[in-house]
KOLLUM-693201 format. One record per residue (C-alpha): x, y, z. Coordinates in steps of 0.1 Angstrom, whole numbers, plus 5000, padded with zeros to 4 digits. Layout:
KOLLUM-693201
XYZ...
//
This chain:
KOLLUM-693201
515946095185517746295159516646655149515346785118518247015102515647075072515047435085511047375091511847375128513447725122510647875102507947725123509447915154509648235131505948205121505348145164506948445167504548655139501648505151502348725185501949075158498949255168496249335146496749665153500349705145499549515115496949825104499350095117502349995096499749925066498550305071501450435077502550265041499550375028499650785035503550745027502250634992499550874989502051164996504451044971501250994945499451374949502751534927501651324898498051294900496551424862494851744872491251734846491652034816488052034822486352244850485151944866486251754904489951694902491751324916493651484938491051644959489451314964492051094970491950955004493550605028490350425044490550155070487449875072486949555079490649545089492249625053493549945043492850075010493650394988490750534967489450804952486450924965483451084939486251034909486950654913485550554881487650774858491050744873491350434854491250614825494050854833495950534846495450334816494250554790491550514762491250544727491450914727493450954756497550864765497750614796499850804817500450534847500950744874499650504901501850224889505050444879504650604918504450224931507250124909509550404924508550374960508249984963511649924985510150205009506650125014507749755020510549925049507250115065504749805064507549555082509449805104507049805134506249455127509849355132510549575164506849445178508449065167511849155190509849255218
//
């Protein structure tokens, strides 16, 4: 019977092998990513001209129901403004820019202990 040199017999072996990544691992390199990116976004957080509850004390990485998110805590409705900016105000895109500049690195952190878990 002659073989299939299409590659699928390749790639299904390669998904075999990612199948064996525990959860786990999965969430630690996805926090790991996730506080790498927070660290690299507190520099450029806005700080409010007003004297009201600033971004950056409220920015924080939560894990539930097995996804990993950054938020921010009591201030999550306005950072959008700051982010994207209003009538009166200039968009300043500092979560995107910081996302932008980091992207190759965060990436690195979220499939390094995949791939040494997927060598064994």
């Amino acid at each position: 019977m002659p073989t299939n040199q299409n590659g699928f017999e390749e790639m299904s072996g390669k998904l075999g092998e990612l199948a064996k990544v525990s959860k786990k691992v999965t969430l630690e390199s996805l926090e790991e990513a996730a506080n790498f990116y927070v660290s690299k976004l507190l520099p450029v957080i806005p700080k409010s001209l007003l004297k009201k509850k600033h971004m950056i004390d409220h920015i924080k990485v939560t894990l539930e129901n097995e996804q990993v998110t950054v938020t921010f805590e009591g201030t999550a409705f306005y950072w959008r403004f700051a982010e994207n900016g209003t009538k009166q105000q200039k968009a300043q895109h500092f979560a995107a820019s910081t996302w932008e500049q980091n992207q190759k690195q965060i990436e690195n952190i979220m499939t390094e202990k995949i791939i040494k878990e997927m060598e064994g």
